[in-house]
Every structure is written in structure tokens, then in C-alpha cells.
N, C-alpha and C positions, 0 to 999 in steps of 0.2 A: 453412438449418435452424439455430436455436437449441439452443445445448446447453442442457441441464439444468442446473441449483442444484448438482448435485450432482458432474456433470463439470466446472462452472466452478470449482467447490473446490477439485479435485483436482488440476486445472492450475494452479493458483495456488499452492498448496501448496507442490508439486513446483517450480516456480517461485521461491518466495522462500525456499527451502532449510529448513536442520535447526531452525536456532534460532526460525521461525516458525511461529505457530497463525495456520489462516486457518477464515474461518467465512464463509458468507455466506449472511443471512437476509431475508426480504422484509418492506419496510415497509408503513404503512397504502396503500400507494396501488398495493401490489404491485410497486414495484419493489426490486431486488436493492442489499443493503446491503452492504459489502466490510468483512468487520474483520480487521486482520491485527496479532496480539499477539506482543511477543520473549519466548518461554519464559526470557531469564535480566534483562533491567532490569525496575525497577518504577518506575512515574513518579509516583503519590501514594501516600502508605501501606503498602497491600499491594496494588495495582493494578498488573498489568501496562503495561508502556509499549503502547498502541497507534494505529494509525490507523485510523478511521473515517470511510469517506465513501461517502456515498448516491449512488445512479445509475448508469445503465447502463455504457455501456463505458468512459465520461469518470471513473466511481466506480471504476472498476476503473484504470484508469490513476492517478490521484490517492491511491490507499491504496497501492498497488503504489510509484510515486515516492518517497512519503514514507517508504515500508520500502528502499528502496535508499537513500535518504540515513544514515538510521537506518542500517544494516549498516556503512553506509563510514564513518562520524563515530566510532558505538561499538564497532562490532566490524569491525576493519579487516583483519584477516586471516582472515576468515567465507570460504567457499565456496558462493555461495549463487548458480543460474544466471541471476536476475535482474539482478546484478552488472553483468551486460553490456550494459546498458541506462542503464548511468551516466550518460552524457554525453548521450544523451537527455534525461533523465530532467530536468538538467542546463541544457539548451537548453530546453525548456518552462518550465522555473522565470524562466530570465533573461526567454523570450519573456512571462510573462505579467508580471513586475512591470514591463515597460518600458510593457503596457498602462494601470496601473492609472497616477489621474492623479497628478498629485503632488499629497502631504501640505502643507495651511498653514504 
């Protein structure tokens, strides 16, 4: 059984702790968009720092990643339960740039 839009939220949420806003909305093709923003960096202007990234559970893993590096780079003594998944997180980054080919 699929959760809802709305308990997939609330787990992720609850998940990337205090400092983040999660929101997850569907694109044109109906699938689930992951955005998760740091209530206190801004990255251009008045723009929240955030990660963005389209697709089902690989979207949700890839916005989720990219907020545990964020928490450990900028806010390193955050409490956030996703934390726990650093070196995961960590091992997927090494495993994918060893796939891409090399740069000219």
C-alpha cells in the first residue's frame, strides 16, 4: 500500500528535523516532487537554501541526501534523525561519481 502525499510529508518532515520545511507536490506527469528548504540559509537573495528533486523513491532519497550533507557542512551540531544516514548517504555519493565517466 502507498502512503499518501500527505503522510509521505510528514515522515520526511519528522525525519530531516527543526531546521527543515518539507513540501511535497506532483508534477505534470503526476509524479511526487521532494522540496526540502533550511528555515535559517538563503542561497540567492532572499531564497531559501533548498533541494529539489523529482521522482519517486530515488526523488525522495536524492532531496533527503543532499539535506543531510547540508545539515553536516552548515549546521553541524543540528539534531535532525536523518543524520543517521550520513555515511550512507555518503557511500551513494562516492558509488555514483565512480560511475560517471571521466571528464576530458
Amino acid at each position: 500500500m502507498t502512503a499518501s502525499r500527505a503522510a509521505r510529508e510528514k515522515k520526511a518532515a519528522a525525519e530531516a528535523g527543526p531546521l527543515a520545511r518539507v513540501k511535497i507536490d506532483l508534477d505534470a506527469s503526476q509524479q511526487f516532487v521532494y522540496k526540502i528548504s533550511c528555515t535559517t540559509c538563503v542561497a540567492r537573495g532572499r531564497l531559501s537554501w533548498s533541494a529539489y528533486r523529482p521522482g519517486g523513491d530515488n526523488g525522495f532519497m536524492a532531496a533527503m541526501d543532499r539535506w543531510v550533507f547540508h545539515l553536516n557542512e552548515k549546521h553541524p551540531g543540528a539534531d535532525a534523525p536523518c543524520l543517521a544516514f550520513l555515511s550512507a548517504a555518503q557511500q551513494r555519493l562516492h558509488e555514483r561519481r565512480e560511475q560517471q565517466p571521466p571528464q576530458p
